[in-house]
N, C-alpha and C positions, 0 to 999 in steps of 0.2 A: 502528536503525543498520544499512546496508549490510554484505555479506558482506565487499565491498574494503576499505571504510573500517575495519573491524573486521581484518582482516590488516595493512592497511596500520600502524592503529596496535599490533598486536604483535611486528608487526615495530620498529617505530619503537622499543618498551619494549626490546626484547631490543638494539639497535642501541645504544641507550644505555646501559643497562646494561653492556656490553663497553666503549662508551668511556669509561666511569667506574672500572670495571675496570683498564682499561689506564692510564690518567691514573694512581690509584692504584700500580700497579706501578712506574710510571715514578720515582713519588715516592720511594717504596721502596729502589727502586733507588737513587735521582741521592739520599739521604742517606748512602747509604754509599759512592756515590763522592766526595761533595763532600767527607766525613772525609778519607781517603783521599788524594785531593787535597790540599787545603791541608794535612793535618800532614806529608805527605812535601816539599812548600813549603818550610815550618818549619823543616825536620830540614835541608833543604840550604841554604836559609839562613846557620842557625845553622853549620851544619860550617863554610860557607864563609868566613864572617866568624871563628871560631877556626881557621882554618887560616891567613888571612890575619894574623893578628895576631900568632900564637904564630911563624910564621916571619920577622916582619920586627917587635916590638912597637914599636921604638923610633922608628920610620919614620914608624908608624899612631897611635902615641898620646903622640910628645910633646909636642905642641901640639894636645887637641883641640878647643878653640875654633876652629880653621881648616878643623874640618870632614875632619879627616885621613881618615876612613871614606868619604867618596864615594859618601854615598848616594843621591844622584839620581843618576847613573849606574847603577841600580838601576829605575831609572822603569816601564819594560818588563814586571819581574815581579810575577806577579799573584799574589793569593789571599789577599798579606799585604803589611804596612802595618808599615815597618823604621824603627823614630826613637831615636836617641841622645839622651840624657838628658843634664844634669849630676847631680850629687851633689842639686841642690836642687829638681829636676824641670823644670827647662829645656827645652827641644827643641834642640838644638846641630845636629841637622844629621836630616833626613827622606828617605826615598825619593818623597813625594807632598810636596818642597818644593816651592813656588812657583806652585801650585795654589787658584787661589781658590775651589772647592768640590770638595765629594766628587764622582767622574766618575758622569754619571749612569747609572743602568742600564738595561741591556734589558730587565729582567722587570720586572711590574708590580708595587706593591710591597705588597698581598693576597698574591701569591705570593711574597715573599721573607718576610712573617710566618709563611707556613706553615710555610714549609721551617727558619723558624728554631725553630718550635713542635716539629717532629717530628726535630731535631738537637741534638745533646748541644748544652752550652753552649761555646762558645767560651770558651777562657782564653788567656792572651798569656804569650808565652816570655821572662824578665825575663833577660839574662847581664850581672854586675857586671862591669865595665870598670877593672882598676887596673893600675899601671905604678908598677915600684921599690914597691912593699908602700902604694901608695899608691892613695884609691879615684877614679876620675877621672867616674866616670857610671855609667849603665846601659843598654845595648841590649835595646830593649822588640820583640818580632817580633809584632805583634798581627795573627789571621786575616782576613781579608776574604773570604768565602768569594760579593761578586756576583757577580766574573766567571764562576763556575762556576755559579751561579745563573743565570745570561743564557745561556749554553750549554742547561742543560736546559731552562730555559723555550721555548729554539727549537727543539727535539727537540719537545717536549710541543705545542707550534703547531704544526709541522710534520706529527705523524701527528694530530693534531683535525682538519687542513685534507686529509690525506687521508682520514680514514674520513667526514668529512662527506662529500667527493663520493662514497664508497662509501655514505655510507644515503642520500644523493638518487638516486642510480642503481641503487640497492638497490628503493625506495620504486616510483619511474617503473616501473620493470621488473616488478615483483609486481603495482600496478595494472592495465598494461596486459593483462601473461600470462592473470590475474583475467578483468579484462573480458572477454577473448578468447575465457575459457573458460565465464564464465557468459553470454555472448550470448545462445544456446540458450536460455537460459529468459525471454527475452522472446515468442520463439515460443509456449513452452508458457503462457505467461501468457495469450496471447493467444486462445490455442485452448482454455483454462479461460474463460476468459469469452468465449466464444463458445458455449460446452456450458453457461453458465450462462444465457444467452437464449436458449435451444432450441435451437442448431444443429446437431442429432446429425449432423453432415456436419463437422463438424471434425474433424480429422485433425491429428496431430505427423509430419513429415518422419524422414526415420533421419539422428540424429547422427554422427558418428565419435567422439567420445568414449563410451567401451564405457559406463559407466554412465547417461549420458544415453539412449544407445541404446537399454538395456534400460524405461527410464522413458518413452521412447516406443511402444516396442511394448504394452508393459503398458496404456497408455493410450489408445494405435487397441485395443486388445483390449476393453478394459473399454467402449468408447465403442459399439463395434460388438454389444458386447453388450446394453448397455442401449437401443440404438437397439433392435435383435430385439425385445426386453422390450416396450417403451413402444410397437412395431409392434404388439407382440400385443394386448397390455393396448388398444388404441385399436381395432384389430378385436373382440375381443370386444364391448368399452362400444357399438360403433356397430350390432351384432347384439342386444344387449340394448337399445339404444334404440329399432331398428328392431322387434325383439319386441314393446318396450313401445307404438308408436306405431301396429304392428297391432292389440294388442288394444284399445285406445282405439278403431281405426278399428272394429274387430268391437262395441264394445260400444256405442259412439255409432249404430252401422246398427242394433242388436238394440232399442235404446232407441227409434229411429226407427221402426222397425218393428212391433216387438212393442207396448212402452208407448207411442209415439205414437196408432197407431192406436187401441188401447185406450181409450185416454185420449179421443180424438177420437169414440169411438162412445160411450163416456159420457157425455160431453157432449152431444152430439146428443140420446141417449136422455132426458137429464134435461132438455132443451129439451123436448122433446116433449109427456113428464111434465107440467114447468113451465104448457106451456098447456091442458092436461086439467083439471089442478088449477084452472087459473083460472075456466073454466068450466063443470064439473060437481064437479070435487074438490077446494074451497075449503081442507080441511082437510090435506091432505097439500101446499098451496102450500110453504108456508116447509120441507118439508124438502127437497122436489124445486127452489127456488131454492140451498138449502145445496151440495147436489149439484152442480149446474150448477157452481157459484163456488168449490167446492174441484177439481172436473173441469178450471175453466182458471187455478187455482193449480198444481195438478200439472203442467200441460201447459206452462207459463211454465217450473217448477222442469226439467223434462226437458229443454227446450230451453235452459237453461242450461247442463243437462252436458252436454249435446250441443257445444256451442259451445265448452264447457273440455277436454271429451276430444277431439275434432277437429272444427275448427272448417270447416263445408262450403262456406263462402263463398271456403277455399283450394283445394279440391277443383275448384269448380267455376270460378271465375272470378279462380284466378293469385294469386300471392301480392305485388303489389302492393296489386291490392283488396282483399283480407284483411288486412292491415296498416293501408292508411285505415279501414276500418271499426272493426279494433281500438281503433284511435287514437279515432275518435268517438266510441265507445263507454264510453274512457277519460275522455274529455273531458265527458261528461256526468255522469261519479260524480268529476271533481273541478273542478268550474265553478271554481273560485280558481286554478290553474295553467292560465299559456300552454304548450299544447303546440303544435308545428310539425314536421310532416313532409313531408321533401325526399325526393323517390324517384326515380332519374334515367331518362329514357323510356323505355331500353333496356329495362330491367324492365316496365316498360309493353304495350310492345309484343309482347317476346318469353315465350311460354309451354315454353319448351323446357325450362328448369332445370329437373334432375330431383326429385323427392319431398322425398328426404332434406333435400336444401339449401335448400330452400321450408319444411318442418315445420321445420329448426335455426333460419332465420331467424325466424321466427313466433315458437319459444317462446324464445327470446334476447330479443325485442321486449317479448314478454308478460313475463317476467320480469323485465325492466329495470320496466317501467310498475307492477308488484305492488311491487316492492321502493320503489319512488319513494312512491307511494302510501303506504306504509304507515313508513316513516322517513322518509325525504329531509327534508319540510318544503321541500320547490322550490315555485316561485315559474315559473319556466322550466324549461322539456324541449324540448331539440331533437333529433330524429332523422332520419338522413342515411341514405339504402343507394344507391347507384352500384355501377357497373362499369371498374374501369379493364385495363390493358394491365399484363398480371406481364412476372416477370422471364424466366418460360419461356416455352411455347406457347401455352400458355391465358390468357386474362383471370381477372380478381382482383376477388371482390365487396367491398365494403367497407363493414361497418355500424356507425354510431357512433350511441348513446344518451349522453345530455351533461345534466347539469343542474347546477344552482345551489345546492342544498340544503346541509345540515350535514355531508354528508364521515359519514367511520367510520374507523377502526383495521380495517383489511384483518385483520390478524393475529390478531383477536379474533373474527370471525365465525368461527361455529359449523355453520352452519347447509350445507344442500346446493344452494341455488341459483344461486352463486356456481361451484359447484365442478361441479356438470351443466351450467354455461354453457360451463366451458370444457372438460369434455369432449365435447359436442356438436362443441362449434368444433374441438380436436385431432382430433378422430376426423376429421373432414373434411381432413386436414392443412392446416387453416390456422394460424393466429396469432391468440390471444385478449390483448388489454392491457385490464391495468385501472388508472386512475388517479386515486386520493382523495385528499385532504387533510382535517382535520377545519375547516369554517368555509370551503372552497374549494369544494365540491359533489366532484362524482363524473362520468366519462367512462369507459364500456365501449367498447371498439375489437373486430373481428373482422376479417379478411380471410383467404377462403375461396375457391380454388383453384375455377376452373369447368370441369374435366375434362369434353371427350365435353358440355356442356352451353354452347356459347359463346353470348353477347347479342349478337343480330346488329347492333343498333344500339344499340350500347353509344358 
């Protein structure tokens, strides 16, 4: 649930609440005015009709079949309901005579049950009627308390139909203020998932709201810091990579050097042997053949590491054709996968890219093809490396490994090859993606910044 909506509806609770409140009050109130009302009715009434009679009785009651009381002339007064009786319960004469129903009222009449639930009971004012010691009727004053009912009921509508336009205007005004005030954090939202795909170039603006204010410097602070950190952290890993790819480079020359040649005069020597033995020294043949055949088992095994610790085919002739040979070389320990590589000519042609970005590409390839190999289960492997136009100065290489295979749970690998991929790539500051599904295969992404190293015909 939203911050607004969540104000919006405590306010809504509290808004009501008061007008439950106040309805309540009101009720409160309009029972003891309606008493209040109608008995002082009653009381004048009654005074009026004993004062009328007691100063004229003989006028007012010696005929009262004729109606001598006049009480529709009476019509006017509310709250009570005046009817003259005979001795035998007759009605001889009404204030509400000639009236074919009760007048109807303005309150609705839920609320004229309430008001009668929460009001003493009504009882009716009986005064015996006699003339010369004789009894002639009774004057019944019975309350009617709707018109006073109808009055508070429009009091009661009247402030519901103001305080509603007060919580609609209430409601609009909080929403909008709301909005106004959390805007700002569409920005910061924005610039959190901007720092959450690598963009250590995100930045929050200065709000005017002081605590926003302070929650953006806090966060250019902290951003700028970790940017330093993950600057360092990517210069070190790229001095320990480059460490690690000199001594390869030192131990693959010492292996060429030292143990090749070695290797290679052993061989020879044991040729030599080999034909001595054939000819004068039949008995030492089979051990100076052993010789010879463990001589160019060793010399295969050497050039193996040669080719895994640094491979001289990048060295010498560019890291295009170190990558197809790779690739061949691939494709013959696993004849059951299509592989295809696309290499765009600029790479071709131009030998300028320097060391580092030649060695990252190579073992990004080589690691993608190990890993396929030995999980994937692909069927297809396609590999892409181009040059295009960045968003800066420099051109932008871009290398994709794509296959078909069974997919992994990213989150479950353990292992380090995954995670030297993409610090070779960071250290370059480029941008490493990886994208697997399980039963969708797997896509490695790189695009690596060509600084000081442009493809002339890219």
């Amino acid at each position: 649930m939203s911050l607004k909506l969540r104000l919006n509806l405590i306010i809504t609770g509290l808004l009501l609440l008061i007008m439950l409140a106040g309805m309540l009050l009101n009720i409160v109130n309009a029972r003891q005015n309606v008493r209040a009302e109608v008995e002082s009715t009653e009381k004048l009434a009654l005074y009026l009709f004993d004062t009328g009679i007691l100063n004229n009785p003989g006028a007012v009651l010696r005929e009262p079949e004729k109606k001598p009381l006049r009480l529709q002339s009476l019509r006017h007064m509310r709250h009570v309901r005046i009817e003259f009786l005979d001795i035998y319960g007759h009605i001889l004469d009404s204030n509400r005579a000639g009236e074919l129903s009760a007048p109807q009222s303005e309150a609705p009449a839920w609320f004229e049950d309430i008001m009668d639930k929460v009001t003493p009971k009504w009882e009716p004012l009986r005064r015996d009627i006699e003339y010369q010691g004789r009894l002639l009727g009774h004057l019944v004053i019975t309350p009617d308390p709707s018109s006073e009912y109808a009055e508070i009921w429009k009091q009661i509508t009247d402030l519901m139909t103001l305080l509603s336009i007060f919580f609609v205007t209430v409601n609009l005004m909080v929403y909008w203020a709301v909005g106004q005030a959390l805007k700002p954090t569409a920005r910061i939202l924005e610039a959190l998932n901007s720092l959450e795909r690598g963009d250590l170039e995100a930045r929050l603006p200065h709000f005017d709201l002081p605590e926003l204010a302070r929650i953006g410097e806090k966060f250019n602070h902290m951003v700028e810091t970790l940017q330093q950190s993950i600057m360092r952290n990517h210069r070190l890993s790229q001095q320990l990579i480059s460490l690690q790819e000199e001594e390869r480079k030192s131990l693959a020359r010492d292996l060429h050097d030292e143990f090749g040649q070695c290797l290679t005069a052993i061989n020879a020597d044991a040729t030599v042997v080999l034909q001595l033995a054939e000819k004068k020294y039949p008995e030492i043949r089979d051990s100076a053949q052993a010789i010879a055949k463990l001589s160019r088992h060793l010399m295969d095994l050497v050039s193996g590491l040669m080719q895994r610790l640094r491979p001289g085919i990048l060295d010498e002739l560019g890291l295009a054709s170190a990558l197809q040979d790779l690739v061949d070389t691939w494709r013959l320990r696993n004849e059951t996968v299509n592989c295809k590589l696309t290499i765009d000519d600029g790479i071709y042609k131009d030998q300028g890219m320097n060391e580092v970005i030649q060695i990252t590409i190579y073992r990004l390839v080589q690691e993608c093809l190990t890993n396929i190999s030995r999980h994937a289960r692909a069927t297809q492997v396609e590999i892409t490396l181009n040059s295009k136009p960045g968003n800066g100065p420099h051109p932008m290489l871009y290398v994709n490994v794509s296959d078909n295979g069974k997919g992994f749970n990213e989150a479950a690998v353990d292992g380090f090859g995954l995670h030297g991929m993409r610090e070779r790539v960071e250290g370059l500051g480029g941008v490493f993606t990886l994208v697997t599904r399980l039963g969708k295969g797997t896509e490695i992404s790189a695009r690596i910044p060509l600084q000081n190293n442009v493809l002339k015909d890219s």
